[in-house]
Structure formats: structure tokens, C-alpha cells
C-alpha positions, 0 to 999 in steps of 0.5 A: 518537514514535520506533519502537526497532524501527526505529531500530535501523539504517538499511537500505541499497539498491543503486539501478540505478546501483550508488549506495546508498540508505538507509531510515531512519524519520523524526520530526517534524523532517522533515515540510518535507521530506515536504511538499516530495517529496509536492507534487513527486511529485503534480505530476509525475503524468501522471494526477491520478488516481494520487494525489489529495491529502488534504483535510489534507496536514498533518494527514496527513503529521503523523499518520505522524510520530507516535502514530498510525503510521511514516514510512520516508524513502529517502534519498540521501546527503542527498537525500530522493528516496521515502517511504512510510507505515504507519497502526498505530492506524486506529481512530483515524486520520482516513480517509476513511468509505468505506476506514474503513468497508471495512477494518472490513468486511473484518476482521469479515469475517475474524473479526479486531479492527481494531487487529490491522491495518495499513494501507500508507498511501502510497509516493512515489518522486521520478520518476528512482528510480521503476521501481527496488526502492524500492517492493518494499523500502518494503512490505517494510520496513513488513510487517516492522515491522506484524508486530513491531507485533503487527498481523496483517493489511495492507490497501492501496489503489491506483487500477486505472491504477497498474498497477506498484505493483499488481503489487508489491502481489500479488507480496507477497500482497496481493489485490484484495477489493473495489472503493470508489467515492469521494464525488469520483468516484475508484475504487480497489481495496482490498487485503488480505493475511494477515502471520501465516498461520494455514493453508495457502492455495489457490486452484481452477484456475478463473481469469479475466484481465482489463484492469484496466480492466474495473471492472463485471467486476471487481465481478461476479467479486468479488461471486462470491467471487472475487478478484485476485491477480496483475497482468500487465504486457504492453506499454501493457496490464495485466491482473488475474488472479481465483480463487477461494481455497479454505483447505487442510482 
């Protein structure tokens, strides 16, 4: 299914060396291409745990290549060097029962449907052209198009050792709600954010920063109403700063 709100025009990006990149939405003629950059990028990962293949690559990359959602290819020249995928319809999409079960969670939480929200699926950027403004343009383009597409929420997910797309991710609003334990042992944060504010939103001036790798602390601060809202990078050390968040009268 083709997306007319995407395909308008492809947008362009400056890379650091000055070359341009386009972004452009892909069909079904480019699921070999996905598969090829998604096999490259996972074997280039210096910790498995950064991504952990889906129990259906096919099923998976197919899904954003039609009904059920959108996929962004960032390419250069003819080169496909990043992707990234937006999930529209997760009520039927085939996630995994511990994210399905938070994301309905969370949008009963926050007196809202389930098909009013998006999930920011995956980003994957080829090794040479990661650390750039590729990440930051694949979540704008994909709030961007949830936002034309009705939807009124975001959620994403990261793993607590992937510290630059978390910092992307509350740069952009994105806070960290909760924390899922998976079957296989994998822990992620889950993120949440508001693309159609309603009200003003402001948080009290009690803060905790923490290392990113202080799950159980995490969970306590969580459990308390707290949540994480900015991430830190200072070195080889990243931290995850919580507050409270307090809606404006």
C-alpha cells in the first residue's frame, strides 16, 4: 500500500560530508534490500544485545511494506545505507505479548484507543553513516507522518546499552514509562510520548540521575511516579535523568 502523504517528495539530508542523502518511503519491491542492510547491521553489532532478530525477519520487514505500516529508506545515491519503520495499525500488528500488552497499558492508562497510537518500529543505519542526523531525521519524518495519520501518541523501545538512540529519543519527548522483561532475558525500556499535546506539561524540580545501568533503581523510581527524561552521555558513562511530571492547571 503506498502512503500519498509520503510520496509526495523525497526529503534530502546533508551527511557530514557534505554528500546529500534522500529518504524516501519503500514498497514491496525493496524488502531484498531491507533484508540485506538489517542482516549487515545486526552483524555488525558490537553487543547482540542491541538488537535481537525477530522470530519472523520476513513477516516483519513485509508488515511495514504494506497495510499494517511505513517503511523509510535513507539512501545514497543508489545505495540503501539506513531504514526505519513506523507500525500504524498495532492492533493487528504480530508484536511480542509483553510490548502489546504494555502499549495497551499504557494508552488505557492515558484514556486513549490503541489505533490513535503509533509505534516507532526500528532504525538501522549502516556502520560508516551512524553518529550522524540520520536517526534524529527517521523519528522526524515518522512523528511527522503518525501525526497526518491521525495517530495521537508514539511509543518506542530501546535496550539501556543503547544510549545515542535514547538520548534521540527524549531530545524528541520521548520518555522512558516503563521497563519489560522479555521471555528470552532481553530488557528494554519502553518510551512514550504525546505528538498532539492537549495541555502544557511540567515536571517538579525533584530529580534523580542515574547510569542507565541501574535497572532495579529504575523500577523503584518508576513505580513511584517518576520517569526518565533526558539521557547523558559523558564519556563511556550514560545516565538517565527521572522527574515527576505534573500537568499544568
Amino acid at each position: 500500500m503506498s502512503h500519498p502523504i509520503l510520496t509526495q517528495t523525497a526529503e534530502q539530508y546533508q551527511l557530514a560530508d557534505g554528500r546529500m542523502a534522500t529518504l524516501r518511503e519503500l514498497g514491496s519491491g525493496d524488502f531484498a534490500r531491507v533484508r540485506a542492510l538489517r542482516n549487515d547491521v545486526i552483524a555488525s553489532l558490537s553487543d547482540p544485545d542491541l538488537y535481537v532478530r525477530e522470530k519472523d525477519e520476513s513477516a516483519f520487514v513485509m508488515s511495514h511494506l504494506g497495510e499494517r505500516g511505513i517503511t523509510l529508506g535513507i539512501e545514497l545515491g543508489n545505495n540503501l545505507i539506513g531504514y526505519s519503520a513506523l507500525t500504524l495499525d498495532i492492533e493487528r500488528a504480530a508484536l511480542e505479548p509483553e510490548l502489546a500488552l504494555a502499549i495497551r497499558e499504557d494508552a488505557s492508562a492515558a484514556n486513549g484507543s490503541i489505533d490513535r497510537c503509533g509505534l516507532l518500529a526500528v532504525t538501522m543505519i549502516r556502520p560508516p553513516f551512524q553518529g550522524g542526523a540520520l536517526h534524529n531525521a527517521a523519528i522526524a519524518s515518522r512523528v511527522r507522518i503518525a501525526r497526518e495519520h491521525g495517530k495521537r501518541t508514539l511509543v518506542a523501545m530501546a535496550p539501556p546499552a543503547n544510549a545515542p538512540s535514547l538520548r534521540n529519543l527524549t531530545r524528541w519527548g520521548f520518555r522512558v514509562d516503563d521497563v519489560l522483561d522479555f521471555e528470552d532475558g532481553r530488557i528494554r525500556f519502553l518510551l512514550h510520548t504525546p505528538i498532539v499535546p492537549e495541555v502544557d506539561v511540567q515536571r517538579d524540580a525533584t530529580s534523580h540521575t542515574l547510569p542507565l545501568t541501574q535497572i532495579d533503581t529504575h523500577r523503584s523510581l518508576l513505580a513511584e511516579g517518576f520517569v526518565g527524561h533526558e539521557v547523558f552521555i559523558e564519556g563511556d558513562q550514560s545516565f538517565l535523568r527521572f522527574s515527576r511530571r505534573l500537568r499544568s492547571e
